[in-house]
ZAMARGU-4260 file (C-alpha; in steps of 0.2 Angstrom, whole numbers, plus 5000, padded with zeros to 4 digits):
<rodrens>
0) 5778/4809/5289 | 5771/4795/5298 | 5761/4788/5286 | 5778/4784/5272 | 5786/4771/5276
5) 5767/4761/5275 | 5762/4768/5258 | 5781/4765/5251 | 5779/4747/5259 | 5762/4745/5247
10) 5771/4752/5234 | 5788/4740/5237 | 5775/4726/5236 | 5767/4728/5220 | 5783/4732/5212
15) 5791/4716/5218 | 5775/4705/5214 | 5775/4710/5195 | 5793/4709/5195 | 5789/4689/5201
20) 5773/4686/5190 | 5784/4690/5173 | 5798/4681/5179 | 5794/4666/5184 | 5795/4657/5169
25) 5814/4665/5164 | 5832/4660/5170 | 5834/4667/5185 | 5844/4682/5190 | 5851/4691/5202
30) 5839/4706/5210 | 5846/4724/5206 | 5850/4737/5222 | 5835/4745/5218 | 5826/4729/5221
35) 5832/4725/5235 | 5827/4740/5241 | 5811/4738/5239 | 5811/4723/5248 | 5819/4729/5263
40) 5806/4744/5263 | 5793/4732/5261 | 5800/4721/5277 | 5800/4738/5289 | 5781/4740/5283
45) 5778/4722/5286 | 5787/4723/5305 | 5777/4739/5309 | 5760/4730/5304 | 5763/4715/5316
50) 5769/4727/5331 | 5753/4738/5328 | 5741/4723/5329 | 5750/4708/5337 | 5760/4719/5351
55) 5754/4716/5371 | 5748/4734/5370 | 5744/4748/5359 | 5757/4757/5352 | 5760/4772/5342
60) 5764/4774/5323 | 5773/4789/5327 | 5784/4781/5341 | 5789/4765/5332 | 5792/4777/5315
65) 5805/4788/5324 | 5813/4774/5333 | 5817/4765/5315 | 5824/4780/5309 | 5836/4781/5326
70) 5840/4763/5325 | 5845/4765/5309 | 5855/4781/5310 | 5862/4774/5326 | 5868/4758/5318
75) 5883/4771/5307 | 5891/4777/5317 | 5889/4785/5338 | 5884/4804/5332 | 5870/4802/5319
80) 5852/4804/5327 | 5836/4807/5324 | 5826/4822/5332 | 5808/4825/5330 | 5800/4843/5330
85) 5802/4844/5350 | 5820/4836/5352 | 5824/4847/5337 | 5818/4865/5346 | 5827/4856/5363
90) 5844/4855/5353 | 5839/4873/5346 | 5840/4881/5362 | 5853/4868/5370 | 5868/4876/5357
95) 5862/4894/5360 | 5870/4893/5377 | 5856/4891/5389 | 5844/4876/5395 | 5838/4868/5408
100) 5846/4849/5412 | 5862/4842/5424 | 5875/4848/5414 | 5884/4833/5404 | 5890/4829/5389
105) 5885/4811/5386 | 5887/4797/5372 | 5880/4779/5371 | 5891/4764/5373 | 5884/4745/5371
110) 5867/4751/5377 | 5872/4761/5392 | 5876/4780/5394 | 5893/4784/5396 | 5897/4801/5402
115) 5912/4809/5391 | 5915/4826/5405 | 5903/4833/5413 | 5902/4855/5412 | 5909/4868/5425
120) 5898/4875/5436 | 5885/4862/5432 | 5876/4850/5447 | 5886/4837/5435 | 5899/4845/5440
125) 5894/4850/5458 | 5888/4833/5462 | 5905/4824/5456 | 5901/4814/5440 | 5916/4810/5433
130) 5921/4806/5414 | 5920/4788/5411 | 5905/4786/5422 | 5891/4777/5416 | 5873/4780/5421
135) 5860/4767/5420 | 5845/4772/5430 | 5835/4789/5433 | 5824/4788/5450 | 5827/4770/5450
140) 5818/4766/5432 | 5832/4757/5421 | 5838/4767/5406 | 5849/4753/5397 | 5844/4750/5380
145) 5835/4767/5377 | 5842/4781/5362 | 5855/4792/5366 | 5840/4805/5363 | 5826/4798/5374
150) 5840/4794/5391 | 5845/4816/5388 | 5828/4819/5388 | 5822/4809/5404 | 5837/4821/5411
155) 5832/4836/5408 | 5814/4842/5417 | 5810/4858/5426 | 5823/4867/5437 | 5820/4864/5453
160) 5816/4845/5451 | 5826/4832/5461 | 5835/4816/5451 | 5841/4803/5456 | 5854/4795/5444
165) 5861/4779/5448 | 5881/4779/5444 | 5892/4762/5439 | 5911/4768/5441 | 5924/4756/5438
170) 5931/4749/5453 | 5920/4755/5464 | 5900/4749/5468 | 5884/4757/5460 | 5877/4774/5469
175) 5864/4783/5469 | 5868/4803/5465 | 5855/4816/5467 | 5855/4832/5461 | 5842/4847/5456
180) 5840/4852/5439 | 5844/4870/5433 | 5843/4881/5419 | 5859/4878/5412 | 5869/4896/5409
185) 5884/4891/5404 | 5896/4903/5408 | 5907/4895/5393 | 5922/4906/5398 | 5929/4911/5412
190) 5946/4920/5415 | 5960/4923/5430 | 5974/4931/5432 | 5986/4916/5439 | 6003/4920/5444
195) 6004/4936/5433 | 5997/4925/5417 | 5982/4927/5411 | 5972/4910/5413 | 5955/4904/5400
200) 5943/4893/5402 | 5935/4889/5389 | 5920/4875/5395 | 5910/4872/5377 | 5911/4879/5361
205) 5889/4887/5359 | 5885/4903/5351 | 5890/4913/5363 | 5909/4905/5364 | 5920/4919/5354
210) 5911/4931/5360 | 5915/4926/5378 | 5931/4925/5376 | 5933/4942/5367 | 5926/4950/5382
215) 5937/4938/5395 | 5953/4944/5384 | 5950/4963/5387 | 5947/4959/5406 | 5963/4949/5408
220) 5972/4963/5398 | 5967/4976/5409 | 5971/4965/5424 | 5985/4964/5420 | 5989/4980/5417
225) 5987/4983/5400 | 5999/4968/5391 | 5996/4949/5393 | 6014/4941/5396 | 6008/4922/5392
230) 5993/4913/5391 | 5985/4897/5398 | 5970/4890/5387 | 5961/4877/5397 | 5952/4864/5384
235) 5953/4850/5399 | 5934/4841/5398 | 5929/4853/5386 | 5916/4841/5375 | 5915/4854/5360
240) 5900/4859/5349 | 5899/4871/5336 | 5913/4870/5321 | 5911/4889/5318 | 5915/4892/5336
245) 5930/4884/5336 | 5936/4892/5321 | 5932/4908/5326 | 5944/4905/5343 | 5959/4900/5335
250) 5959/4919/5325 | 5961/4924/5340 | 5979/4917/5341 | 5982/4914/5321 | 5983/4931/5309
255) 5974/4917/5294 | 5977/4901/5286 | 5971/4885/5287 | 5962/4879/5303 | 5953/4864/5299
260) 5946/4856/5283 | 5933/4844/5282 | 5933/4829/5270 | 5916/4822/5264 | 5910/4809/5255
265) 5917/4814/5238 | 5929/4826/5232 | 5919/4840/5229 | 5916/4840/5248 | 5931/4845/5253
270) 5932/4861/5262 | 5946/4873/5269 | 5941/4883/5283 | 5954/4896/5286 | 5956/4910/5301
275) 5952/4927/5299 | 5968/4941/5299 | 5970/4951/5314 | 5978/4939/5327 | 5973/4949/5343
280) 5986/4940/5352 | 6001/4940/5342 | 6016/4937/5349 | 6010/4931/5367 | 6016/4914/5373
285) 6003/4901/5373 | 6000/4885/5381 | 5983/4875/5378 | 5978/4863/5393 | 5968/4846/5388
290) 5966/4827/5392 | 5954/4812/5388 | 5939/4826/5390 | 5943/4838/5378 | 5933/4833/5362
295) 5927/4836/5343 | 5930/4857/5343 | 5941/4857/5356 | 5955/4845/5347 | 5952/4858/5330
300) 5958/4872/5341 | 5971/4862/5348 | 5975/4854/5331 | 5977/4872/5324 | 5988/4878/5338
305) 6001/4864/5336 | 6001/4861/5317 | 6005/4880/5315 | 6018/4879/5330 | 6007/4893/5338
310) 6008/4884/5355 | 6014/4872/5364 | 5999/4859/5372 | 6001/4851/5388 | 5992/4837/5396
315) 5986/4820/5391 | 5979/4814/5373 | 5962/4818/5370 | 5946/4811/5366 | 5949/4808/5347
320) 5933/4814/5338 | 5937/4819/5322 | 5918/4818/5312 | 5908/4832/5308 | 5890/4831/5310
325) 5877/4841/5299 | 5860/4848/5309 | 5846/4845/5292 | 5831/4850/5295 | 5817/4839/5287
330) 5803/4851/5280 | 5809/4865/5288 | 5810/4857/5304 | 5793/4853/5304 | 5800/4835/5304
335) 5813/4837/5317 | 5830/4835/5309 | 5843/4823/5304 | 5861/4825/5314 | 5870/4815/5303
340) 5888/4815/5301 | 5893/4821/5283 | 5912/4823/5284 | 5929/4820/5294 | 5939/4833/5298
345) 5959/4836/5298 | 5972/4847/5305 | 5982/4860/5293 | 5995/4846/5293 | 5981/4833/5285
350) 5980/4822/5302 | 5964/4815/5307 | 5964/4813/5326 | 5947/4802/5323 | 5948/4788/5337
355) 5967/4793/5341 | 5967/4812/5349 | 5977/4823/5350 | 5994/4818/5356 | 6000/4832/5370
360) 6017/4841/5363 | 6021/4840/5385 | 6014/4824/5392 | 6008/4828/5408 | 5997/4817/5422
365) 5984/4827/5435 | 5984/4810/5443 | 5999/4804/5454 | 6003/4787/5444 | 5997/4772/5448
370) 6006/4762/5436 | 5993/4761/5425 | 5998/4777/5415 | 5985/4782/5402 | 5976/4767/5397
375) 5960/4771/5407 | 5958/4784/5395 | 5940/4785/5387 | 5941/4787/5367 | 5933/4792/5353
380) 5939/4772/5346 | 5928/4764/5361 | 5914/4769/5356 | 5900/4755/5347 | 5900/4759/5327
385) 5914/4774/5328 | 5921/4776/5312 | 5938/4771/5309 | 5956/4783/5306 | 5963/4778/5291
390) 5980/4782/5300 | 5976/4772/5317 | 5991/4760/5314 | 6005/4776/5314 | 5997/4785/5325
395) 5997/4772/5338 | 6016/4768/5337 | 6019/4786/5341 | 6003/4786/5356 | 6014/4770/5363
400) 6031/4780/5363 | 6024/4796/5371 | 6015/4786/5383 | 6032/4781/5391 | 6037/4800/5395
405) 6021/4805/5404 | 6025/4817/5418 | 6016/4813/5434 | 6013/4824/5451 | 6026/4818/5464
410) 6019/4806/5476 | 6017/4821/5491 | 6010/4831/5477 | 5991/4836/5483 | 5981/4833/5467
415) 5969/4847/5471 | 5980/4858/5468 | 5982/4853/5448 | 5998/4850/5444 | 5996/4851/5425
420) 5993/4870/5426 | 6006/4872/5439 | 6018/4864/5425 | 6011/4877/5413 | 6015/4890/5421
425) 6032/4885/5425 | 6037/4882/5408 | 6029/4900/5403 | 6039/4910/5416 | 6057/4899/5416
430) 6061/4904/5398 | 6059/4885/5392 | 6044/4891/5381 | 6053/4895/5365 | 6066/4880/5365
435) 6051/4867/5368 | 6042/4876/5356 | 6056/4874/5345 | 6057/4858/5348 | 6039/4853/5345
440) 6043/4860/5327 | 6055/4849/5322
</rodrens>
């Protein structure tokens, strides 16, 4: 692979000086795309010479080859990436449910690393890394300006090793956060029995997502003595990941139909990815739980839920990532792989929630309001190079009016004791359920 780009600039070259010699005499015209190509190709291969003889010190091929291809990738949009073979067999094991890191999802914002929620039961998590946070340092060496790639991987080390990560939070002064890395076992669902409702917390969507939650379901049910009278999902700071996952959790509340479809470039993209039959929790009242942390997989099951009135969500209006990246392995993986984002996705009412969210059907605040109401949030639409919703403009008009009905703790109201849940389970055992869930129908 490393040695392309110099033999297609060779090649570029050639093309484009016989193109010149016979033409040099004829009216000029304007080059074709494909020449243009050539000549951009044939500028890379001319940068990578000077850099490999002119640079201050040696570098390598390899290096400056992968970085062009990141900075390329990078430049469409915050998702795409490039992974060579080790970051690819890194990502491998990080969706399987178990690697070793801090425990955060991250994404890159003018150069920095911003942190979109960091993951229960993490050190993240331990160590008090809030959404919204951005790191800029690891043990006091500067990571501004790196890949999204090369900043998780200077993360991640040996369990057992210290870092120190240097924190910018807004309104407050830079710190210095330490915590030990781990293996990361994400114990991606976890379930309680919370005022005699069956409570689930579902972290990421891995691999091991639908079946955690099966397993979580026939715990509560026993629990609870063999019926489950309502249900609270918790999607809050849940960052996503696999599509499939988050298909296969809403069957768990939706006896088939339409979950999600995915629009690519050209028609004959267009997929409809539909439930499987067998709701195993027909009939139970559900509320789902998110805010500015619940992302990409999370707002499909959400979006799901609320398009087919299956439930009623609660909470503030999510992240707002509605693309759909593709793993492609480049010569069986040999390569690395290409995470590119190859289509959009919508709810079964055709929304895309890309830069928007998902707008709760109950607005309700964790924090006690400061006046400020939800405009701290961290979106999707922030992010450098995000792809734009082609139905921003009415989507906002309708952000603008709910924003006015938030619901917020009262002011003695001790926000450790999370009043959005506590709301949740009001509303599932005062008999309200069915009329707001009417309403949100209409």
């Amino acid at each position: 692979m490393k040695y392309i780009l110099p033999t297609i600039g060779i090649v570029a070259a050639s093309a484009l000086f016989a193109f010149s010699t016979t033409s040099q005499h004829a009216i000029a015209v304007e080059k074709s795309s494909q020449e243009k190509t050539f000549e951009h190709l044939d500028l890379i291969a001319d940068v990578l010479g000077r850099v490999r003889n002119d640079y201050v010190v040696p570098v390598d091929n390899a290096d400056l080859i992968d970085d062009a291809i990141n900075g390329m990738l990078q430049g469409l949009d915050p998702h795409s990436s490039y992974m060579n073979a080790e970051k690819f067999n890194s990502f491998q094991t990080s969706t399987s449910g178990e690697y070793g890191g801090l425990g955060m999802s991250v994404t890159l914002e003018d150069g920095a690393v911003k942190v979109i929620a960091p993951i229960d039961g993490t050190p993240a998590k331990r160590a008090g890394i809030l959404a919204g946070d951005y790191l800029t340092a690891i043990d006091g060496e500067s990571i501004l300006g790196l890949s999204l790639t090369e900043a998780v991987e200077r993360m991640r080390g040996k369990p057992g090793e210290a870092i120190t990560v240097t924190v910018i939070r807004p309104d407050a002064d830079p710190m210095d956060i330490t915590m030990t890395r781990e293996i990361i076992k994400n114990p991606v669902v976890t379930h309680k029995v919370e005022s005699g409702l069956g409570y689930l917390r579902v972290s990421q969507f891995n691999e091991m997502t639908a079946s955690s939650m099966d397993k979580s379901l026939k715990a509560l049910k026993k629990e609870l003595g063999g019926k489950i009278p309502g249900l609270i999902l918790d999607l809050r700071g849940n960052p996503g990941g696999l599509l499939e996952q988050s298909v296969k959790v809403s069957s768990f509340f939706l006896d088939g139909g339409e979950v999600v479809s995915t629009r690519g470039r050209h028609a004959a993209d267009t997929q409809i990815i539909s439930a499987k039959r067998g709701e195993q929790l027909k009939g139970i009242p559900v509320i789902v739980l998110i805010d500015g942390g619940s992302a990409s997989a999370s707002e499909i099951v959400a979006g799901a839920l609320q398009d087919r009135n299956r439930g009623l969500i609660l909470g503030l209006t999510s992240f707002g990532k509605g693309s759909v990246q593709s793993v492609i392995p480049l010569r069986n993986g040999r390569d690395g792989a290409l995470r590119l984002t190859t289509a959009r996705y919508y709810t079964p009412a055709g929304r895309s929630i890309q830069g928007t969210g998902i707008t709760p059907d109950i607005p309700v605040s964790y924090a006690l309001n400061d006046g400020e109401g939800n405009k701290a949030r961290l979106s999707e639409s922030d992010l450098p190079n995000a792809i734009k919703n082609e139905q921003a403009e009415i989507k906002e008009a309708e952000d603008k009016e709910i924003e006015m009905k938030v619901e917020y703790p009262p002011k003695d109201f001790d926000v450790k004791d999370d009043f959005q849940l506590k709301r949740a389970i009001e509303i599932l055992k005062d008999g309200s359920y069915k009329t707001r869930l009417a309403a949100a129908k209409t």
